[in-house]
Each structure stands twice: as C-alpha cells, then as structure tokens.
DOVEXGU-137244 format. One record per atom (N, C-alpha, C): residue number from 1; chain; atom name; y, z, x negated. Coordinates in steps of 0.2 Angstrom, whole numbers, plus 2048, in hexadecimal, padded with zeros to 3 digits. Each point is the difference from the previous one (the first is absolute). Layout:
BEGIN
   seq   mol   atom   north    up   east
   NUM     A     CA       Y     Z      X
...
REM end
This chain:
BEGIN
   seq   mol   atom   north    up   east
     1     A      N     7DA   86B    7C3
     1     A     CA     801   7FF    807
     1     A      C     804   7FA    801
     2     A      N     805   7FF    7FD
     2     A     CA     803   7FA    801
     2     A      C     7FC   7F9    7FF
     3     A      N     7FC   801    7F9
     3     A     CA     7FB   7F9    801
     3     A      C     7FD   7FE    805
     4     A      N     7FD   805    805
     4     A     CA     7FC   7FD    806
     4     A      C     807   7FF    805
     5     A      N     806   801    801
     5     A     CA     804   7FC    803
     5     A      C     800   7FA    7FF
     6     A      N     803   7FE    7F9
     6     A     CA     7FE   7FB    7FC
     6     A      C     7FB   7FA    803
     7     A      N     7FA   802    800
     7     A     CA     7FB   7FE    801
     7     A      C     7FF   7FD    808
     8     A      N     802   807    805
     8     A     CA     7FF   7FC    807
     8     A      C     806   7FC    801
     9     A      N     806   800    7FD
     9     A     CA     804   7FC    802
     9     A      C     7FD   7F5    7FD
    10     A      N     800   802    7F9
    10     A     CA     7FB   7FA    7FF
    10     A      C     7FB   7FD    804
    11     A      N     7FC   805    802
    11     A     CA     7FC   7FD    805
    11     A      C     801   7FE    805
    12     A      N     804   803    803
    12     A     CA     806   7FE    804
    12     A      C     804   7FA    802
    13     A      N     802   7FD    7F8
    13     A     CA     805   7FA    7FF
    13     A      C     7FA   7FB    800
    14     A      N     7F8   801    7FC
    14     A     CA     7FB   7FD    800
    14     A      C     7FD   7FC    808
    15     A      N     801   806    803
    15     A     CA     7FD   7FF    807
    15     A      C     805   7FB    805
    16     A      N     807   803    7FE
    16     A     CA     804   7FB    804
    16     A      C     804   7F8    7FC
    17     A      N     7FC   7FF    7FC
    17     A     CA     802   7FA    7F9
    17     A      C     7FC   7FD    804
    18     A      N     7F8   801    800
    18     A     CA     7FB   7FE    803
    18     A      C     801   7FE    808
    19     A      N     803   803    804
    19     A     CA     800   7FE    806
    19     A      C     805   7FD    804
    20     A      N     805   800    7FB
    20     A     CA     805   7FA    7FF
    20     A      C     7FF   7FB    801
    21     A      N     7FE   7FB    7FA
    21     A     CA     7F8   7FE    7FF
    21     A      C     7FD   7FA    807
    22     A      N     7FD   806    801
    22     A     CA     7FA   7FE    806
    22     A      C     801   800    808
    23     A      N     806   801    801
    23     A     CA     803   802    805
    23     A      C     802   7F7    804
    24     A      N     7FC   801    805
    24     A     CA     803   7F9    802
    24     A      C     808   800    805
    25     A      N     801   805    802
    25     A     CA     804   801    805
    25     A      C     808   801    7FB
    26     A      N     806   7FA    7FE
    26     A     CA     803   803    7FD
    26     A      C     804   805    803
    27     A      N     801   805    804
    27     A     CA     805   804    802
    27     A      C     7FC   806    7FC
    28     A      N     7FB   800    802
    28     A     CA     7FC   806    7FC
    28     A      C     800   7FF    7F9
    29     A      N     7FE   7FB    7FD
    29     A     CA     801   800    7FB
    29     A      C     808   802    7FC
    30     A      N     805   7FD    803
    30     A     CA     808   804    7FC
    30     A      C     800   805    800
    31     A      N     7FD   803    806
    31     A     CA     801   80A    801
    31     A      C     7FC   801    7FA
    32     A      N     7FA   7FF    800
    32     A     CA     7FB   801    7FB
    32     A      C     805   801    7F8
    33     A      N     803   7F8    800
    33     A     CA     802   800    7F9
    33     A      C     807   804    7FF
    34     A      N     801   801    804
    34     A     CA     807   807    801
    34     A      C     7FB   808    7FD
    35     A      N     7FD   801    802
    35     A     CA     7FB   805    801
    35     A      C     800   802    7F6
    36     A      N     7FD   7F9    800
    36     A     CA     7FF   7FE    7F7
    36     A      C     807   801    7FC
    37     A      N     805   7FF    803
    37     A     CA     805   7FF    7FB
    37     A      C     802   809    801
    38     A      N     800   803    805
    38     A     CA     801   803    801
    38     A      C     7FC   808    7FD
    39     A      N     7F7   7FE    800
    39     A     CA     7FF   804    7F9
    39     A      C     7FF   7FE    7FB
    40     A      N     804   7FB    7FD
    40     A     CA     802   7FD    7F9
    40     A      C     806   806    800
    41     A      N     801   801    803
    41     A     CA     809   804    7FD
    41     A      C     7FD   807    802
    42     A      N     7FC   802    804
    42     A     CA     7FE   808    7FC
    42     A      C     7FD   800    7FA
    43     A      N     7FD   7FC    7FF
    43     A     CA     7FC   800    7F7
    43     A      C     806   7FD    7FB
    44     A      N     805   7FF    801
    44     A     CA     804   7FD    7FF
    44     A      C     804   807    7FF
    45     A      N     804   803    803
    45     A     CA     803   807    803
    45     A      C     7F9   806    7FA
    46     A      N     7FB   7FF    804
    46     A     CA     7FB   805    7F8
    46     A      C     7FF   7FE    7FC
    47     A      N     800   7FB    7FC
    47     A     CA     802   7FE    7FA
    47     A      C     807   803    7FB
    48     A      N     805   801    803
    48     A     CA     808   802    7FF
    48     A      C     802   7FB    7FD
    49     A      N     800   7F9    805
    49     A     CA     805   7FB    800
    49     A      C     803   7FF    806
    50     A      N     803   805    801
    50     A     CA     805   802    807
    50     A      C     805   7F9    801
    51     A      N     801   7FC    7FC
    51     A     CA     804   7FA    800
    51     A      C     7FC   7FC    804
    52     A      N     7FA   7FD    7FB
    52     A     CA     7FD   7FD    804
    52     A      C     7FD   800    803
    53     A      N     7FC   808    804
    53     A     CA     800   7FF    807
    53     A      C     803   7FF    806
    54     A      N     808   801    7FE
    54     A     CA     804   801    804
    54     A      C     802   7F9    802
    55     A      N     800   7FC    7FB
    55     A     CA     801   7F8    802
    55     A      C     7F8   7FD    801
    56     A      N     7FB   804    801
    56     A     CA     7FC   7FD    803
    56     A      C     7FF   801    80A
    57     A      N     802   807    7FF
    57     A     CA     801   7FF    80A
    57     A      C     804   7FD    801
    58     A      N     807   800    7FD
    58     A     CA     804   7FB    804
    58     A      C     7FD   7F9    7FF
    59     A      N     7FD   7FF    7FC
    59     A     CA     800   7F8    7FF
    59     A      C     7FB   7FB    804
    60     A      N     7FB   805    7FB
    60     A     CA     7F7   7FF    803
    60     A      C     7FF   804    807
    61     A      N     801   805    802
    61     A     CA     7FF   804    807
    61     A      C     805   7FF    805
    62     A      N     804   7FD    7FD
    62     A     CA     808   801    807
    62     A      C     801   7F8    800
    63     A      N     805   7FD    7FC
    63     A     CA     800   7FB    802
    63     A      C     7FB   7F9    801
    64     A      N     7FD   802    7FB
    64     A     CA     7FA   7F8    7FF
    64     A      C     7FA   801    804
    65     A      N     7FF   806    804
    65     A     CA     7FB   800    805
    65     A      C     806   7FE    808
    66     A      N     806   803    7FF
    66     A     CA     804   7FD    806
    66     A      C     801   7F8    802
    67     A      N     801   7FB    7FA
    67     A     CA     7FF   7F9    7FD
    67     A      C     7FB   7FE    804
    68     A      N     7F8   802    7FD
    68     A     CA     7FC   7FE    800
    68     A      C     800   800    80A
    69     A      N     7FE   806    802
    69     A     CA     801   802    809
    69     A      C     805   7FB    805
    70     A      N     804   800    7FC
    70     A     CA     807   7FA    802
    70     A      C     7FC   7FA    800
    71     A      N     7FE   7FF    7FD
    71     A     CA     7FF   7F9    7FD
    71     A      C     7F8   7FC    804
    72     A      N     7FC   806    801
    72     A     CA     7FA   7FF    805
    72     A      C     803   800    806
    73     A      N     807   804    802
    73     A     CA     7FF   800    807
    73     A      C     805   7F8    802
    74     A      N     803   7FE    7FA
    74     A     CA     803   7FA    802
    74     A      C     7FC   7F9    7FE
    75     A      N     7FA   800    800
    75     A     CA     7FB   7FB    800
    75     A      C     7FD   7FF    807
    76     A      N     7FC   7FB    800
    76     A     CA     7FB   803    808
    76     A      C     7F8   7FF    7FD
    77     A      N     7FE   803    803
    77     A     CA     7F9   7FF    7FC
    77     A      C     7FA   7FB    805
    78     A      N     7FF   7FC    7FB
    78     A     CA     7FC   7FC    804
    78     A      C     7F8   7FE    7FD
    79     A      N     7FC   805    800
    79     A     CA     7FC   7FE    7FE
    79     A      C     7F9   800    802
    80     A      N     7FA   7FD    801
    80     A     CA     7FB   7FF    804
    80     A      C     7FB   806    801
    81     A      N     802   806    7FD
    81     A     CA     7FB   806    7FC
    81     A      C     7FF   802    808
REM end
C-alpha cells in the first residue's frame, strides 16, 4: 500500500516539475515550485530521511519559494505577451 503512495506522490512531483516548466506567468510558476519542494519532503519524510526532509520544507518550501515571490513582486513586468 505504501508503494502506490509512493507512486502518486511522483507523479505528483512529475506533474508539478513539468508545469513549472511551462508556466508563463512567474507568480504561478514559484507557488508551483513550492508545491514541488514541498512534495519532495513527503517522499523525502517516506523514505526515513526525517533530516532531509525537514531541511527541505524549510529550505526548498519556505524560504526559497518566499525569495522567489519577493523577488517577482519587486520587478515590474514588462512584457508585450
């Protein structure tokens, strides 16, 4: 049972790796990669590397998607799309 956890959660991080990606809008896109960092640390957490999950929400889910949000909203966007 836990494999198919496994499983949807990969597809999961597949889907949102992917749309990261493609994503022209960056605001969507950081949430997006938040999302990914963030199911990187439950497969990270099911694995039983409680360490290195634990420094992937903060790192990868908390701060560096804060950065990223920060950092689009102190730009201006100027583009002809």
């Amino acid at each position: 049972m836990i494999w198919l956890l496994d499983l949807i959660i990969l597809a999961l991080v597949v889907v949102c790796a992917v749309a990261t990606i493609t994503l022209r809008d960056l605001l969507g896109a950081a949430i997006v990669f938040g999302v990914y960092s963030f199911l990187m640390c439950l497969l990270w957490a099911e694995m039983g590397a409680v360490d290195v999950a634990f420094t992937e929400a903060t790192v990868g889910a908390g701060v560096s998607t804060i950065l990223f949000i920060a950092a689009i909203f102190r730009t201006t966007r100027r583009s002809k799309d």
